[in-house]
C-alpha positions in Angstrom: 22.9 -2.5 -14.6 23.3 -6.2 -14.4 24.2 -6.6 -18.0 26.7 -3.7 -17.9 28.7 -5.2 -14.5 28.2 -9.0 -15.9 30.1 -7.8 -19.2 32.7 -5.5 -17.9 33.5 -8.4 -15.8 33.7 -10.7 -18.5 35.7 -8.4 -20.8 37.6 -6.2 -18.0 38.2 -3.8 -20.6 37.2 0.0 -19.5 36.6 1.1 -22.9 33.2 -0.9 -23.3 31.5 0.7 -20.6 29.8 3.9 -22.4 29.0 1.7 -25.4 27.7 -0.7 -22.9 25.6 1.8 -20.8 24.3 3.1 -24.0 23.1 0.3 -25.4 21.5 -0.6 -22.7 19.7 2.3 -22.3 18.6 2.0 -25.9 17.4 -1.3 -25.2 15.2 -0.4 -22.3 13.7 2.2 -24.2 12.6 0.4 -27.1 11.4 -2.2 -24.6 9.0 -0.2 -22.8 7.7 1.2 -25.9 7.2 -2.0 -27.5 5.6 -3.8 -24.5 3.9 -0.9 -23.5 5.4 -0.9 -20.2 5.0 -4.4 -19.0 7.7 -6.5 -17.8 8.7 -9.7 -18.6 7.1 -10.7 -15.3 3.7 -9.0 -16.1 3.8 -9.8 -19.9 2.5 -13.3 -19.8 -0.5 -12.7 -17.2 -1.5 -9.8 -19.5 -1.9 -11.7 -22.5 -4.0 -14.2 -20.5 -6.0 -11.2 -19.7 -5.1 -10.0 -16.2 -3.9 -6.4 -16.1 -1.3 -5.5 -12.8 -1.3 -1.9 -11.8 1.3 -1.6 -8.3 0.6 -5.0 -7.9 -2.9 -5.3 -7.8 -5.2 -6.7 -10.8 -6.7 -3.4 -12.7 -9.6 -5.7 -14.1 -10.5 -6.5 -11.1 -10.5 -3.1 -9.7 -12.0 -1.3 -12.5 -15.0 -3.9 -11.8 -15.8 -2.6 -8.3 -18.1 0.8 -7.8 -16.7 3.4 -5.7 -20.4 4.2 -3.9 -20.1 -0.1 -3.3 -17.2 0.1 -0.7 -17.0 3.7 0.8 -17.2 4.6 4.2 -20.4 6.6 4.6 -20.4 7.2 8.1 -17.6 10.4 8.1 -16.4 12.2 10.7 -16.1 15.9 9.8 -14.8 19.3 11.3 -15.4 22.8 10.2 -13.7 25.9 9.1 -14.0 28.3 11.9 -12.2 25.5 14.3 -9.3 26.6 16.1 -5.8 24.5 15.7 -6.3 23.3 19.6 -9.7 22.1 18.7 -8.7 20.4 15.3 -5.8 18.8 17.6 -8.3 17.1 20.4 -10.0 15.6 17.3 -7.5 14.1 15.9 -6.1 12.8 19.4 -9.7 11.1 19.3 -10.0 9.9 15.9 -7.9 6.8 14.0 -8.2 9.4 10.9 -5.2 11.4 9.6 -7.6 13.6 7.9 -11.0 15.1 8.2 -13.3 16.8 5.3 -14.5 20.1 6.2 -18.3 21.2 5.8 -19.6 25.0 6.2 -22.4 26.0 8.3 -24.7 24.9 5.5 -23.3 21.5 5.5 -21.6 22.0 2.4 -17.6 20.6 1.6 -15.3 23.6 2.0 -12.1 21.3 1.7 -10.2 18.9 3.6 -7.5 18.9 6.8 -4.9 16.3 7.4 -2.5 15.9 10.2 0.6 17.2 8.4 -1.8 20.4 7.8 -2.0 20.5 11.8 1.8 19.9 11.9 3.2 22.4 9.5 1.4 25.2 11.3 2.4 24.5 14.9 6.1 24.2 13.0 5.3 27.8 12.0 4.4 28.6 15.8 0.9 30.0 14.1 -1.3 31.2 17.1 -3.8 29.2 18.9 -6.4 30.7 17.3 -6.2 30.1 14.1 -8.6 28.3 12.3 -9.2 25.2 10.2 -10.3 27.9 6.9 -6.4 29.2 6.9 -4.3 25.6 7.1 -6.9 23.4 5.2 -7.2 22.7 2.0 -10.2 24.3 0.1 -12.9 22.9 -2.5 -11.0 24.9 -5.5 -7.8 22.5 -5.5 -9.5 19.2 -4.0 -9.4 15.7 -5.4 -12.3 14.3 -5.6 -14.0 11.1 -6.0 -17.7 10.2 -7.6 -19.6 7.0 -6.2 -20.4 5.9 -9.7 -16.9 6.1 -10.6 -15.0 2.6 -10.1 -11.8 2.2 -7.8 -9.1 1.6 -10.5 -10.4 5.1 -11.7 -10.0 6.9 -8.4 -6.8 4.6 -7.3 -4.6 6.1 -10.5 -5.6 9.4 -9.1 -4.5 8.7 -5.6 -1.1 6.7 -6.8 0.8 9.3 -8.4 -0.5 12.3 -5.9 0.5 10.2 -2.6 -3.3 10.7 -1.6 -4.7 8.4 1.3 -8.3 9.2 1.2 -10.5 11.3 -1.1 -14.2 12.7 0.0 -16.4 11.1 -2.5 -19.4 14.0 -3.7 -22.4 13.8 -6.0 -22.2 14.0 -9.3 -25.3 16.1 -9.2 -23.9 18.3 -6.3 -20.0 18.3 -6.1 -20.2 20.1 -3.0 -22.4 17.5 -1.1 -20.5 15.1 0.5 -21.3 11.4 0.5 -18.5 9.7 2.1 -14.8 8.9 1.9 -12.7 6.9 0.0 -9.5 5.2 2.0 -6.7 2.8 1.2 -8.2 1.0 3.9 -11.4 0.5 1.5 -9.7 0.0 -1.9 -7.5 -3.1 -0.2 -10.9 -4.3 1.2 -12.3 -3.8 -1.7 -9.8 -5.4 -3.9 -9.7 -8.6 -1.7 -13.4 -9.2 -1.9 -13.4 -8.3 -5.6 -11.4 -11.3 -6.1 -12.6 -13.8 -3.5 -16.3 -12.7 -6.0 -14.5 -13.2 -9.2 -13.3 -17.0 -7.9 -16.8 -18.1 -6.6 -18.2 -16.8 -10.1 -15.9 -18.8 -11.9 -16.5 -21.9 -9.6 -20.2 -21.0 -10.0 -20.3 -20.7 -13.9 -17.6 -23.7 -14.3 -19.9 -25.9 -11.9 -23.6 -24.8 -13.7 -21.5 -25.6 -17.0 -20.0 -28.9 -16.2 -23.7 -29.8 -14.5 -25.7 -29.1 -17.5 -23.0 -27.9 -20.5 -25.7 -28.4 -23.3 -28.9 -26.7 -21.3 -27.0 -23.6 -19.8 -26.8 -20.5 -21.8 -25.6 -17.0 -21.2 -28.3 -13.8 -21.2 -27.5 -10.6 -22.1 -29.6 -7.8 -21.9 -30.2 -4.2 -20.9 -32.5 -3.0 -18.2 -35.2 -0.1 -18.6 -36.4 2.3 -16.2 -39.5 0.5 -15.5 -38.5 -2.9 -14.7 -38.4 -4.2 -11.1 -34.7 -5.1 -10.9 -33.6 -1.5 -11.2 -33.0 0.1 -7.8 -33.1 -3.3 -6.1 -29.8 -5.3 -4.8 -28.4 -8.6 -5.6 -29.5 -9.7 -2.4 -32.8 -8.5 -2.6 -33.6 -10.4 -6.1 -32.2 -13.4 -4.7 -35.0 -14.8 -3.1 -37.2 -14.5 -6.3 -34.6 -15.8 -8.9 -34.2 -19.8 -9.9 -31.7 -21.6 -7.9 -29.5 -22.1 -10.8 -28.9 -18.2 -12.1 -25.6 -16.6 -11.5 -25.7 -12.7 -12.2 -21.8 -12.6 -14.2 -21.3 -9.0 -14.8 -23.1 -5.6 -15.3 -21.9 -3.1 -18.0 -22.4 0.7 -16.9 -21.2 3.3 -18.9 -18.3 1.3 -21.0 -17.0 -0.1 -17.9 -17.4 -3.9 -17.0 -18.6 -3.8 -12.8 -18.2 -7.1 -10.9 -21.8 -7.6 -8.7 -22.2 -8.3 -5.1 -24.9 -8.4 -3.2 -24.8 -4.9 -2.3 -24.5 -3.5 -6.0 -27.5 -1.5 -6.8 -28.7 -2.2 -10.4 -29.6 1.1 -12.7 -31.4 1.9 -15.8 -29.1 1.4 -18.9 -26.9 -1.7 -17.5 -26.5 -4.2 -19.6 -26.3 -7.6 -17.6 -24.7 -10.7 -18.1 -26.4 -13.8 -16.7 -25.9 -17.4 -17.0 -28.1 -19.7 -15.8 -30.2 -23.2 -17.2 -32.0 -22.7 -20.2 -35.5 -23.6 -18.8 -35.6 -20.9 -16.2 -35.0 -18.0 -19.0 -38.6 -17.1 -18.1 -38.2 -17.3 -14.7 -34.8 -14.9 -15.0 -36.6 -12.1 -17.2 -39.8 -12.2 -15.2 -38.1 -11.5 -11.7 -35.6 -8.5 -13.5 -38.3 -7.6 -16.1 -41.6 -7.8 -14.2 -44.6 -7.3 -16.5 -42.1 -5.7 -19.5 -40.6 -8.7 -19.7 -38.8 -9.1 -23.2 -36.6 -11.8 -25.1 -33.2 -11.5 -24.3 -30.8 -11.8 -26.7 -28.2 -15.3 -26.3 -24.4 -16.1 -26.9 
């Protein structure tokens, strides 16, 4: 649009203007496809390998577990509640929306506000319940704890979504918690305030010791002592100078905290001084310790 007005202004002839709108049109078009929708803003930073989705950095999001930063503690309502009821709990609740579990403690659905709204627009009685204005099971989206938030957050974008009730994978119908905005902000703010001390961490160890630092790579097994266990809870027992990087779980690359539960299968990325390699694999191996492989 800028183009078109700067040109018509220079020229100030009326007969360029669909030539001029069409070209430009054109040339957005072949743009988008050749940059694959980045800007000239966003191109530079992703060709230094940072990746903006709505402003935020998709690496960075796509590194952080779901399960890491819900809110477990959920408030919840049920279907046979009548619209008053459903009313006083939201007058006492800072949520906008409230999952919905049956009498076996089982997800029916969800309820939001605008739910509540739309049927005292429709003057529906006072009796009816949470089962005919909510939103059942069948056309639910859903979140997974092992999925990570870039996943869920392109699923929430495009849909206007606020919050999504996060179920097992084993047992879609048991709930777990509840994924917010609120969270994914949280989540995206400590995600990068990680990623900087990891970097000042790694650069540091480097610039300490550059020729007697190294990074591991290796994959953990059922039976070694690190799986289950936290960050936090292998920190007492690992050398001073051992900085866990990155874990890779099912293709996708997972920044660690200290709350990050290590599994069976992930392969993990640590760099640390070359004379504690021992000391590394014998606190995540125990007695199956093997050699890791180096780069």
């Amino acid at each position: 649009m800028t183009a078109i007005l700067i040109l018509f202004e220079l020229t100030g002839d009326y007969r360029i203007i669909l030539p001029l709108m069409f070209t430009t049109v054109v040339a957005t078009l072949v743009a988008r496809r050749l940059l694959q929708g980045e800007s000239i803003y966003t191109l530079k930073l992703t060709r230094r390998g940072i990746h903006l989705h709505g402003g935020m950095d998709v690496d960075v999001m796509h590194g952080v577990l779901v399960g890491d930063v819900m809110t477990r503690e959920v408030d919840v309502v049920f279907p046979e509640m009548t619209i008053v009821e459903l009313s006083d709990a939201f007058r006492h609740s800072r949520y906008r929306g409230f999952p919905v579990l049956d009498e076996e403690g089982r997800l029916w659905g969800v309820v939001t506000v605008t739910d509540l709204e739309a049927a005292v627009d429709r003057n529906l009685p006072r009796a009816t319940t949470v089962s005919e204005i909510g939103t059942p099971f069948e056309r639910l989206v859903i979140a997974y704890p092992d999925e990570t938030i870039g996943d869920v957050l392109l699923r929430m974008g495009p849909r206007g979504l606020r919050r999504l009730p996060v179920v097992s994978r084993d047992d879609p119908r048991r709930l777990v918690g509840l994924i917010s905005r609120v969270d994914i902000i949280r989540a995206y703010s400590v995600a990068l305030t990680h990623r900087a001390e990891l970097q000042h961490r790694v650069r540091r160890l480097g610039m300490r010791a550059p020729e007697h630092a190294e990074y591991l790579d290796f994959i953990l097994t059922p039976r070694d002592y690190a799986v289950g266990r936290t960050p936090i809870e292998l920190r007492e027992l690992m050398p001073t100078d051992c900085i866990l990087v990155s874990i890779e779980r099912h293709g996708q690359v997972i920044i660690p905290h200290g709350h990050t539960v290590l599994q069976a299968g992930d392969r993990i990325t640590v760099f640390t001084r070359s004379d504690v390699v021992g000391d590394v694999l014998s606190t995540l191996r125990g007695a199956h310790a093997r050699e890791p492989t180096t780069s």
